[in-house]
N, C-alpha and C positions, 0 to 999 in steps of 0.2 A: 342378818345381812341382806335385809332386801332390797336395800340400793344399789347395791352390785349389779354388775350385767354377768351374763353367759358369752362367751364369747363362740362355744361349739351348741349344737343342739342336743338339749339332754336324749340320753339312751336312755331304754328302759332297762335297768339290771336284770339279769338272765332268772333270780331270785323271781321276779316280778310279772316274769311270761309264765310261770307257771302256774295251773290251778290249785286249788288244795291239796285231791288229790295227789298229784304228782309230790308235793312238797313233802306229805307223811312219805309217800313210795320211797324217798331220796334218805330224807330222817330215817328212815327204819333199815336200809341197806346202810349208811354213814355211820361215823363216830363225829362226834364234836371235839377239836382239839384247840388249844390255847398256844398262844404265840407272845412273849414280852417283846417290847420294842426291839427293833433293831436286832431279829431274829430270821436268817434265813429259813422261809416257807420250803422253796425247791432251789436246786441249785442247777447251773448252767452245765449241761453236759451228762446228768446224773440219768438215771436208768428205774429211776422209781417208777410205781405205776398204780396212781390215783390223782384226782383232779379234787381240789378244794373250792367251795363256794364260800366266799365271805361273809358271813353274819353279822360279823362287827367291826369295823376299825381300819385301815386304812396299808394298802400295800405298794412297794415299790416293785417297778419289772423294769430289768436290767439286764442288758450282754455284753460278753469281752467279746472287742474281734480279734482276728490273728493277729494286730500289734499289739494289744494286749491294752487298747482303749475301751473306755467301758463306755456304752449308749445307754443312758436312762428311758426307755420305749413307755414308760404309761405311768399311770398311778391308777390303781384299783379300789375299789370300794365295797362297803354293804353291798350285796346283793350278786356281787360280781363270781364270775364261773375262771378258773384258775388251773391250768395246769390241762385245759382240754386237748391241744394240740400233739402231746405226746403218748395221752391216753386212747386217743385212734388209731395215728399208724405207729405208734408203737415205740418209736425211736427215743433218741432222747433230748432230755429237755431246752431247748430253744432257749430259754432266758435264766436268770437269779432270782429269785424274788425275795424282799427285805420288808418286814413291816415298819413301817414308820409310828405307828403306836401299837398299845397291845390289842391282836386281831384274833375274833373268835371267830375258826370257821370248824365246815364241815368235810371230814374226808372221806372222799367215797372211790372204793374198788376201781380200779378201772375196767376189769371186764362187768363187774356189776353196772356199772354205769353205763357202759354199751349197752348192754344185753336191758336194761331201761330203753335206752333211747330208742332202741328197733322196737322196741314193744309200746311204747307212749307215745301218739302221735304229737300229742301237747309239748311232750320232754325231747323228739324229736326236731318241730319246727322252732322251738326256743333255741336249741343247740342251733341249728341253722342261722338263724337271725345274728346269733351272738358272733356266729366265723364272718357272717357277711360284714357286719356291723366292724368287726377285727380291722378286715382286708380294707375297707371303706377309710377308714381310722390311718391305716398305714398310707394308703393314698394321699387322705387330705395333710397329711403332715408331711408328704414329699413336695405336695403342690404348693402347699406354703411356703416352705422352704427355696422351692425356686422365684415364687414370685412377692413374697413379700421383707421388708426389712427386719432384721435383727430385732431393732427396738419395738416395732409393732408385733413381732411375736414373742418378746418376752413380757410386754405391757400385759396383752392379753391371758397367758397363760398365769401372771400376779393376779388379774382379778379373778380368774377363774379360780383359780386357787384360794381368791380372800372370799370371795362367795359358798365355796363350799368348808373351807375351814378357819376364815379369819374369827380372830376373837379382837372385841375393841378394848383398846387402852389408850389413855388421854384422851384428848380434845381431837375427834373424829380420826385417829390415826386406826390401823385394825393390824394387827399381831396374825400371821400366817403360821399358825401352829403344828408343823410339822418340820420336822429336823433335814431339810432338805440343804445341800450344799451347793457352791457355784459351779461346781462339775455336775451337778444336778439338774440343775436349771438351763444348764448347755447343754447337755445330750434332750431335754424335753422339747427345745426351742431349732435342736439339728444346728448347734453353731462351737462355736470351739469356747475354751473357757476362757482365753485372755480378750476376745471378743465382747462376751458378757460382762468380765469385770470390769471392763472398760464402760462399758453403756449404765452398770450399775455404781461405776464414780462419777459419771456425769448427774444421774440420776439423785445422787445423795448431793452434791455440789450443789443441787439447782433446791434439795428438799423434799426430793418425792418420796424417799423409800429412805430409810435406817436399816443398814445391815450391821449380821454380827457373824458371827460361827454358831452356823447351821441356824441362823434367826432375821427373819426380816419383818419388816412394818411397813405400811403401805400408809405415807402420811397425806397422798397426793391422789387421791382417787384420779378426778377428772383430769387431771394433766393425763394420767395412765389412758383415762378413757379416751382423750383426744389421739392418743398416737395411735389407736386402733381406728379409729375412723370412727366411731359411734358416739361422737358427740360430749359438748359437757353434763 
């Protein structure tokens, strides 16, 4: 997929700030645990106390709120650090998290993993970067949300999406392989779902995308790329 654009600036995964070092420290206090698709990691509310690093495969992060609307907040990947936010102050857990394939990660303690990070300068300023990177993240998708269109942030979030997991099928069409839904795609884009579905029947009308249940196709690259501003 290297005709694709990015439409955010890659991070480096939390995996990826750390040295060797640091990596066995983590291995050796952790377990490696396996996840089948469409398996709650942690749940919203729960009182666990360990933080998982992804190794493989791809997770969803989600919350109810008091009406009992769910926000889809990220998609997670290789490399990424999971569950840190309730592993420091203790509370509990902030979001759901659902793998969308099967995800091997690693779980590790949470007092172990403290008692790391005060001790690792290296595992220290990674954890830093990853909360900054968080809070930065939650910004830029408030600020978008007030200032750009509907259609130009669900354009963008398709290709970002078909860059990192599309697979092609037919004549330059590319298959977004992951089983995401249009209440999905609305909580990712901060907009409501009769909204999205709306932009995504104009969308099919005109040719750009093939949707199904939990399946889309991206048949229309550049049209996608025009609504974002970044050209054909």
């Amino acid at each position: 997929m290297d005709s694709a654009p990015h439409h955010r600036t890659r991070r480096m995964p939390f995996w990826s700030l750390l040295d060797e070092d640091t990596r066995a420290e983590l291995i050796g206090i952790g377990s490696m645990v396996t996840f089948p698709p469409k398996e709650t990691l942690l749940r919203q509310y729960d009182l666990t106390d360990h933080v998982l690093v992804v190794r493989r495969g791809c997770v969803k992060v989600a919350a109810n709120s008091a009406a009992g609307y769910q926000a889809v907040l990220a998609i997670r990947n290789a490399g990424d650090l999971l569950g840190e936010q309730a592993a420091l102050d203790g509370g509990p857990r902030s979001a759901t998290l659902t793998s969308l394939t099967r995800v091997e990660a690693l779980m590790i303690p949470s007092l172990l993993f403290r008692a790391a990070a005060r001790a690792s300068p290296t595992l220290g300023l990674a954890l830093q970067q990853v909360l900054s990177e968080r809070l930065r993240e939650a910004d830029g998708y408030r600020a978008a949300a007030g200032s750009e269109a509907v259609q130009a942030r669900l354009a963008a979030l398709l290709l970002e999406l078909g860059a990192e997991y599309g697979r092609p099928v037919g004549d330059g069409s590319v298959l977004i392989a992951l089983p995401l839904s249009q209440d999905d795609f609305a909580g990712l884009v901060l907009s409501s779902r009769r909204t999205v579905s709306r932009v995504f029947e104009q969308w099919r009308g005109h040719g750009w995308v093939t949707t199904g249940r939990n399946r889309l196709t991206i048949d229309r690259w550049d049209e996608l790329k025009r609504l974002t501003g970044t050209g054909r």
